[in-house]
C-alpha positions in Angstrom: 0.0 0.0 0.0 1.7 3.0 -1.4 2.1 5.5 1.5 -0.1 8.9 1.1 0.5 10.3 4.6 3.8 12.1 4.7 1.8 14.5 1.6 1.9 17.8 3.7 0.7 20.1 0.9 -2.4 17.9 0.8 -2.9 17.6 4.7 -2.5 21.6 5.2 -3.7 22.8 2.2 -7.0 24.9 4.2 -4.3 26.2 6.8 -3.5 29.7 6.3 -0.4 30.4 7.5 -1.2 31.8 10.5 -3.4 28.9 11.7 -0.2 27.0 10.6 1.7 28.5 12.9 -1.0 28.7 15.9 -1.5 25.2 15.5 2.5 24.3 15.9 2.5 26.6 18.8 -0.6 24.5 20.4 1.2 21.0 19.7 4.4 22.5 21.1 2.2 23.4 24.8 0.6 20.1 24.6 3.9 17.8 24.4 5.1 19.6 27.6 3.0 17.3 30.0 3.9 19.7 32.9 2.4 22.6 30.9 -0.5 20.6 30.8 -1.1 20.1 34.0 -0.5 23.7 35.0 -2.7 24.8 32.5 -5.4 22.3 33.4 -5.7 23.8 36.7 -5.7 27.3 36.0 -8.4 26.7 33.0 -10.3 25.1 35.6 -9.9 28.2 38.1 -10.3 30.3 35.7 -13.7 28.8 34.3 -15.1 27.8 38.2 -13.8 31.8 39.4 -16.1 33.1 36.1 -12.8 35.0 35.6 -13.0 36.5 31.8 -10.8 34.5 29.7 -13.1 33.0 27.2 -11.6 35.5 24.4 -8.2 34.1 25.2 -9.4 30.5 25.2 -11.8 30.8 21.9 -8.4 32.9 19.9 -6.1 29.8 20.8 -7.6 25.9 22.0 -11.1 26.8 20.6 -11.2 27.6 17.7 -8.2 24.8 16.8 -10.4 22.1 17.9 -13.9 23.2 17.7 -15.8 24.5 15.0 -17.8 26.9 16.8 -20.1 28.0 19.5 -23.6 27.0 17.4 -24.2 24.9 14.3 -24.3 28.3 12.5 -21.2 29.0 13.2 -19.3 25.7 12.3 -21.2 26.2 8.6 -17.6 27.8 7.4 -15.7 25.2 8.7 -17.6 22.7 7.0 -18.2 24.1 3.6 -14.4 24.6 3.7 -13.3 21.1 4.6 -16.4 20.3 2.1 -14.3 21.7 -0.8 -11.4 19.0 -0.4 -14.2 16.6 -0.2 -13.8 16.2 3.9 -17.1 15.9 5.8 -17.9 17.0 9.5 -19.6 15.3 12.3 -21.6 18.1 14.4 -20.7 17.0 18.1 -22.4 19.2 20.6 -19.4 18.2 23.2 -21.4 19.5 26.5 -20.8 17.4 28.7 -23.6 15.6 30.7 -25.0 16.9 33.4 -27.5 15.9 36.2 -30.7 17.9 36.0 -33.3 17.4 34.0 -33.4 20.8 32.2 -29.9 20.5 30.0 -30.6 17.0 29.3 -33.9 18.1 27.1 -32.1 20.9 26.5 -29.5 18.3 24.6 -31.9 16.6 23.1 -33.3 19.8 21.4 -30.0 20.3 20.5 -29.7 16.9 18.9 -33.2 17.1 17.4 -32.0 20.6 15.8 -28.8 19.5 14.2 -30.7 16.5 12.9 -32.8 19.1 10.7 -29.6 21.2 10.2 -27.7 17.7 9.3 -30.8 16.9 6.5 -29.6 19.8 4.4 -26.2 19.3 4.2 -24.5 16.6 2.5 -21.3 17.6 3.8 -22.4 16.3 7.2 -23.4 12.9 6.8 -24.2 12.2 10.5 -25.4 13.3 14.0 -23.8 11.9 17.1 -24.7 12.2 20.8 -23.4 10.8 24.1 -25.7 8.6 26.4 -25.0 10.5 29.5 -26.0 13.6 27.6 -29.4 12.0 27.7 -29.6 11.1 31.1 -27.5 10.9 34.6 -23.8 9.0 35.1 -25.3 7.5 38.0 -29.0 6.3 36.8 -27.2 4.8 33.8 -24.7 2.9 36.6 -27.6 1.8 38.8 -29.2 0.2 35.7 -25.7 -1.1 34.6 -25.8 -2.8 37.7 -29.2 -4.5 37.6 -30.1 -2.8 41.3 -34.1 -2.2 41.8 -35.0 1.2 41.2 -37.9 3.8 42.8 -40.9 4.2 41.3 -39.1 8.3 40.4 -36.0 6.7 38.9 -38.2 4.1 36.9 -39.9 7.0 35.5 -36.5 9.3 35.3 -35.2 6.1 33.2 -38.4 6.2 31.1 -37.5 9.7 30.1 -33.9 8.4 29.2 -35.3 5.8 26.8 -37.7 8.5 25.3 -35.0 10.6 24.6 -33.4 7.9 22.8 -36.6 6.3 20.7 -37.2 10.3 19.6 -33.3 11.0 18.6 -33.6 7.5 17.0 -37.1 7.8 14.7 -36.2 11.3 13.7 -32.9 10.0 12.3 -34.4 7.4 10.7 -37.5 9.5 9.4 -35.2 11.8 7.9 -32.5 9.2 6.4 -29.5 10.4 8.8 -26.8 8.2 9.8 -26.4 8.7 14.1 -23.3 7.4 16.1 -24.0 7.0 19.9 -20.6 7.6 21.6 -19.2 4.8 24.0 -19.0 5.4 27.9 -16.9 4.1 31.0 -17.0 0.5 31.2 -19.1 0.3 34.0 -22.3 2.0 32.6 -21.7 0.9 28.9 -24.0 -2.5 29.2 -26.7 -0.5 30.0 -26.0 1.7 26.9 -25.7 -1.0 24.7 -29.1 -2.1 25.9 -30.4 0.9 24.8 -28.7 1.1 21.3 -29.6 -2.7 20.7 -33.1 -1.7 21.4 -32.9 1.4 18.5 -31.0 -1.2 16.4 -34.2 -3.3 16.5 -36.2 -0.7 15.6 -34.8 1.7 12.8 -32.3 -0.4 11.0 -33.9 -2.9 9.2 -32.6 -1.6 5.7 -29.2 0.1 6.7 -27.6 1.1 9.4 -29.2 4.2 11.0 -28.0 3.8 14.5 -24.6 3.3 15.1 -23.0 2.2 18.6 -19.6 2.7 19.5 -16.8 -0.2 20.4 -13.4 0.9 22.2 -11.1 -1.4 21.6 -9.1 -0.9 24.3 -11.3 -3.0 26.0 -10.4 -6.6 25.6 -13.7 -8.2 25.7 -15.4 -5.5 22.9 -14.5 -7.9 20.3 -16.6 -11.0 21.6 -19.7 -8.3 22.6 -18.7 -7.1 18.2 -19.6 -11.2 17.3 -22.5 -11.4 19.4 -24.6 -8.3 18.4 -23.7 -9.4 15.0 -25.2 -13.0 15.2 -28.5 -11.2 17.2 -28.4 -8.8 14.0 -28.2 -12.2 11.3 -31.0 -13.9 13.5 -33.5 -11.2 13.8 -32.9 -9.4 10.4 -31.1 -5.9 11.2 -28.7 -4.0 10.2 -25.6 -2.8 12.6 -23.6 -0.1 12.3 -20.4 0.8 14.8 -17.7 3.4 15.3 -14.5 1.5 16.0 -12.1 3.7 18.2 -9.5 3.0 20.5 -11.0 4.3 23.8 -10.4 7.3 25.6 -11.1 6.6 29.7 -8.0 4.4 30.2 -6.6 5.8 32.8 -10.0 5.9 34.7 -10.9 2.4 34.2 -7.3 1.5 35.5 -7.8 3.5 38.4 -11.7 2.2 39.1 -10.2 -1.4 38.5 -7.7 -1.2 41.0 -9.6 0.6 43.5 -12.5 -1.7 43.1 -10.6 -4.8 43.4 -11.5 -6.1 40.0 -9.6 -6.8 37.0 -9.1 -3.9 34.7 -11.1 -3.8 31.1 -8.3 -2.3 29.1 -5.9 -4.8 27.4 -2.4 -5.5 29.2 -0.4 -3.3 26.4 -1.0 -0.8 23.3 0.1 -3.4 20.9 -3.1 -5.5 22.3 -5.4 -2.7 21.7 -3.9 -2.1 18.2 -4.3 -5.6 17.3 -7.5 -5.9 18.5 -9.1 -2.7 16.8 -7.8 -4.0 13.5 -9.2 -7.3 14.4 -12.2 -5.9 14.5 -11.8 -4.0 11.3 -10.8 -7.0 9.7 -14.3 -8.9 10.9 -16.6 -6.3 10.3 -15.1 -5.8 6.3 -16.2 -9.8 5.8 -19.9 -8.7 6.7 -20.4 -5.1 5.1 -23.8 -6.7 3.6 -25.2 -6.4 7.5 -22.1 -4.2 9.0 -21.5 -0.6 8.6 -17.9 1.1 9.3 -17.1 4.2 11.0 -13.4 3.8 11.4 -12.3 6.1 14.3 -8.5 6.6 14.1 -5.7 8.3 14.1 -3.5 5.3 13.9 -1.6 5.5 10.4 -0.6 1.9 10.4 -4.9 1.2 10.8 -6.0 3.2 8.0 -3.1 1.7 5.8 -5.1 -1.9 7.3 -8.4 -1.1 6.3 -7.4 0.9 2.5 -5.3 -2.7 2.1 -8.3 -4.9 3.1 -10.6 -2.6 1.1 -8.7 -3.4 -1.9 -8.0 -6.9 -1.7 -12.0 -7.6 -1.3 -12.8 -5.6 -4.1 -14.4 -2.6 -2.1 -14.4 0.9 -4.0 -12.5 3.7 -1.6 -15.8 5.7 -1.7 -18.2 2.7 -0.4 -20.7 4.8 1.9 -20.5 1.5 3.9 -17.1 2.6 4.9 -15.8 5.6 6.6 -12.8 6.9 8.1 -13.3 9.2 11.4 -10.6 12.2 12.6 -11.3 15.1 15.5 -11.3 18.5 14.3 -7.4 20.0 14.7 -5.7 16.6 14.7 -4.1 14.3 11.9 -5.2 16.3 9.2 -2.4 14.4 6.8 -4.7 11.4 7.5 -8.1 13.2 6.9 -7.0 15.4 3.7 -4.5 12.8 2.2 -7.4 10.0 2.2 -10.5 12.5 1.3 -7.9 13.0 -1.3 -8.0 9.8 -2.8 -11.7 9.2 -2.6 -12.4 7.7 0.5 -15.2 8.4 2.6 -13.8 11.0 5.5 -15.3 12.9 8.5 -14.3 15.0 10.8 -15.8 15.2 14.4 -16.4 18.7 14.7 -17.1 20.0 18.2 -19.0 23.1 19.3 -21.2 24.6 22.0 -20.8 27.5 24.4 -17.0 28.1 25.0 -17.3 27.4 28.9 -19.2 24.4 28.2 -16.9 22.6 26.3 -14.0 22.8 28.1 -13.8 19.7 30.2 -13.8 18.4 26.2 -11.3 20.5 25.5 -9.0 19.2 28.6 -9.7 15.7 27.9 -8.3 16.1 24.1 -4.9 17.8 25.7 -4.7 14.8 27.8 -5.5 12.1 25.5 -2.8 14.2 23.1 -0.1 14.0 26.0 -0.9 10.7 26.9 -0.7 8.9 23.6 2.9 8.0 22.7 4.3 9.8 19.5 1.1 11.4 18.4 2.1 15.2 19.7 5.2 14.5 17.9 4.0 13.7 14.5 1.3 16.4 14.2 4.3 18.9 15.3 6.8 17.1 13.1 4.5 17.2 10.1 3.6 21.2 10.8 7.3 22.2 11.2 7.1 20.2 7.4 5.2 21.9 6.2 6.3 25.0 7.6 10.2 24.1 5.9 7.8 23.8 2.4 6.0 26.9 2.6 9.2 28.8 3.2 11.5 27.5 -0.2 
């Protein structure tokens, strides 16, 4: 598989120079792990204080990873990613919380970027997050099987309703909808939940999608089960295959708890098991549907390879490849560039709101071995290019 990656020309080609630069600058603060963590707390401070540094934050971390603070004002962003043939994911990254006002509040939100989403064929799905439909700890007490009262039974009947709505509207209107994944122990009960929409709105394609995270060892068996339910009662399934993005939670919880941890033993584990799972799902595309999230080179090179040697075009809506707004644009560009199917997730919502997203990408950026690296290797690149 010829390699289309190092093509930094292609990758930056919607980055004026100045967003070239702001965006080395960002990488350069994000690989100093202590400047993290400094910054992490005085964000924090800063935010819980009401102390007025939202200009500061929108100029610089903002507007790098998110497209804006309303789905009006991502529409620039995604007609210009739309012109190198790159489509956006709308991901109103609030986080949940635990009243019942902003969780209807998120599913107007949902509901209204479902309409927005109809219009646009550069954005080819909606997404939302579970516990933006209802609380972390009503989804854990159902996790856990425990009895609940009469006013959580009811609470969780509102949760479910949320869901069926989000669910029928998608599939009313033809939209594609990825349901992000959760911490381990609350995720059965939100695979319930997806299952259930499975059953109901994808009997001719894949509507709903459910989210795997590889990183969990035991996602692959849970993959071939759903899928012999799916053959067995005549629907479709479609997933989002990422690594994972609580592991050092679930290490913690796990070794608090007393329990064996979820996450594999190493990172060559997890990367052999997401492409594992790539590999099964391509053998079913006639019942599976493919929302490869990754910024793993060496996985995207996996799936283009198994694409070609079963025959499957690179732009087979069955089959997409998945990058966050402001990282591994050499991925996204490079194979938008050679006619696969690309998306980008594109975050937005009030500019307080979204920080705890915000954090958790600088994190996930420090953690991750060699990823700050290459996305600052690649910009001082292209930087070198622009210069001759």
């Amino acid at each position: 598989m010829k390699r289309i990656f190092e093509d930094t020309a292609t990758a930056f080609a919607l980055k004026t120079d100045s967003e070239l630069e702001r965006a080395y600058f960002l990488f350069k603060m994000i690989a100093n792990e202590p400047l993290v963590r400094i910054g992490k707390t005085l964000t924090n401070f800063a935010i819980k204080t009401h102390l007025p540094v939202e200009k500061l934050i929108r100029a610089t971390v903002f507007d790098h990873f998110c497209g804006g603070v309303n789905e009006f004002d991502c529409l620039p962003t995604v007609d210009r990613m739309y012109e190198k043939n790159v489509c956006s994911v709308l991901d109103y990254s609030v986080e949940g919380k635990d009243t019942e006002d902003p969780l209807d509040d998120a599913l107007e939100m949902i509901l209204k970027v479902l309409d927005f989403v109809k219009e646009k064929e550069a954005i080819p799905y909606a997404v939302f997050k579970p516990t933006g439909y209802g609380r972390f700890s009503l989804f854990h007490k159902v996790n856990e099987g425990k009895t609940l009262t009469n006013e959580e039974k009811a609470e969780w009947q509102r949760v479910v309703n949320r869901f069926d709505k989000t669910c029928k509207k998608a599939h009313d209107l033809g939209v594609s909808l990825l349901i992000d994944a959760e911490e381990s122990w609350i995720q059965d009960a939100a695979d319930l939940l997806v299952e259930d929409m499975m059953r109901k709105y994808n009997k001719e394609k894949a509507i709903v999608y459910n989210t795997l995270q590889m990183y969990r060892w035991d996602r692959m068996d849970y993959l071939k089960r759903l899928h012999k339910k799916a053959e067995e009662e005549n629907f479709k399934i479609g997933f989002k295959v990422v690594r994972g993005a609580y592991m050092e939670k679930e290490n913690e919880r796990a070794e608090e708890k007393g329990y064996a941890t979820p996450i594999c033993a190493s990172k060559k584990e997890t990367d052999t098991n997401f492409d594992d799972a790539i590999t099964y799902m391509i053998d079913y595309l006639d019942t599976i549907e493919i929302f490869a999230g990754t910024h793993n080179e060496n996985s995207c090179y996996r799936l283009m390879e198994l694409m070609a040697e079963k025959g499957v075009k690179n732009n087979d809506s069955r089959i997409w490849f998945g990058q966050l707004y402001g990282m591994s644009d050499h991925i996204s560009f490079n194979l938008a560039d050679k006619g696969y199917k690309v998306a980008k997730y594109l975050p937005f919502g009030p500019v307080r709101d979204v920080m705890p997203y915000l954090i958790r990408r600088a994190d996930e950026n420090t953690s991750v071995a060699g990823q700050t690296t290459r996305e600052l290797n690649l910009l001082e690149k292209e930087r070198k290019r622009r210069k001759i």
